[in-house]
C-alpha positions in Angstrom: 85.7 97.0 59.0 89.8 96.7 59.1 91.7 96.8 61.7 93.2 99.9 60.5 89.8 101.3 61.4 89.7 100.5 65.0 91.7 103.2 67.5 95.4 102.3 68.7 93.9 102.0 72.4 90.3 100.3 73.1 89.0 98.1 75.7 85.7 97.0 77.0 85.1 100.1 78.9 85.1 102.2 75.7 82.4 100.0 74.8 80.3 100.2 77.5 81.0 104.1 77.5 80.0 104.3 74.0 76.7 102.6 74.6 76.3 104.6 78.0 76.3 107.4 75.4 74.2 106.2 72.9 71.7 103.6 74.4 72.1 105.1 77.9 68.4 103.6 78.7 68.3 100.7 77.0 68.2 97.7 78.6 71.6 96.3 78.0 71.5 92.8 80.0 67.9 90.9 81.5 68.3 88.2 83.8 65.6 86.5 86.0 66.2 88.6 88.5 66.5 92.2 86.8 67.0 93.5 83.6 69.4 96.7 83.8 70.3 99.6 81.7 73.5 100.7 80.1 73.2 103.4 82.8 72.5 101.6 85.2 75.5 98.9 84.6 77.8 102.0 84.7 76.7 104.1 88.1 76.8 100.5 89.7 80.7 99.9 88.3 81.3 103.5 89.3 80.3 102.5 92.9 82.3 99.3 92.6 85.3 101.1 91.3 85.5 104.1 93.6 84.5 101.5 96.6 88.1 99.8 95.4 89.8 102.7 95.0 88.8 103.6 99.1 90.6 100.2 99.9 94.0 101.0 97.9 93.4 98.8 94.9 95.7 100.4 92.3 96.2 99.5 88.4 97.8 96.2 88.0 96.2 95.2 91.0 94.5 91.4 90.5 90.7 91.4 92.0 88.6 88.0 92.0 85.4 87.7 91.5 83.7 85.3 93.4 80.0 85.2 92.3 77.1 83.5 91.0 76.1 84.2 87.3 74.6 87.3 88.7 73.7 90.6 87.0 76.1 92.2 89.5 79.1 90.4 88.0 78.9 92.2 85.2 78.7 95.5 87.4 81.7 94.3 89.1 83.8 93.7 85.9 83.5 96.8 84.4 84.0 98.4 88.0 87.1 96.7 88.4 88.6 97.2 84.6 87.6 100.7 85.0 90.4 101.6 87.7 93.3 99.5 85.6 92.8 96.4 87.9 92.7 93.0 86.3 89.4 91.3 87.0 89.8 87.5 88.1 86.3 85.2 87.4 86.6 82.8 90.2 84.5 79.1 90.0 82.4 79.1 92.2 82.5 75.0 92.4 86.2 75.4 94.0 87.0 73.7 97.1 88.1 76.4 99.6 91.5 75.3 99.6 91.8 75.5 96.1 90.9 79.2 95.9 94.5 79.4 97.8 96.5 78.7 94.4 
């Protein structure tokens, strides 16, 4: 594959909307804790998205996440590139006042 090949415009959420399409039921990430689908990543980032669009969070907007290496991380991503907001992995091992910065 060139370049040439890919489209102008393509992000992660292409991705997960291509496999949503195609592999809608496979299991697309397994943890300890879960495993979860490529559907069920996506109607958990829809929640997370329409949940930040309810609180004014707009495209551009910067949103942290502030989580354990969790399976709803990746939920919370794709729910925040979703709506055009920029999603912000936070380390957990901060001191609180270094979350200030």
């Amino acid at each position: 594959m060139k370049a040439s090949d890919l489209p102008l415009y393509y992000n992660v959420i292409d991705i997960l909307e291509k496999n949503l399409k195609d592999r809608a039921n496979k299991i697309a990430l397994y943890s300890e804790a879960r495993t979860m689908t490529f559907a069920q990543i996506a109607h958990e980032a829809n929640q997370v998205g329409n949940a930040l669009k309810n609180l004014d969070v707009r495209v551009g907007d910067l949103v942290a996440i502030l989580a354990l290496d969790v399976p709803e991380w990746v939920s919370a991503y794709f729910g925040i590139v979703k709506i055009g907001a920029v999603a912000v992995g936070m380390n957990t091992l901060l001191k609180p006042h270094e979350y200030a910065y």
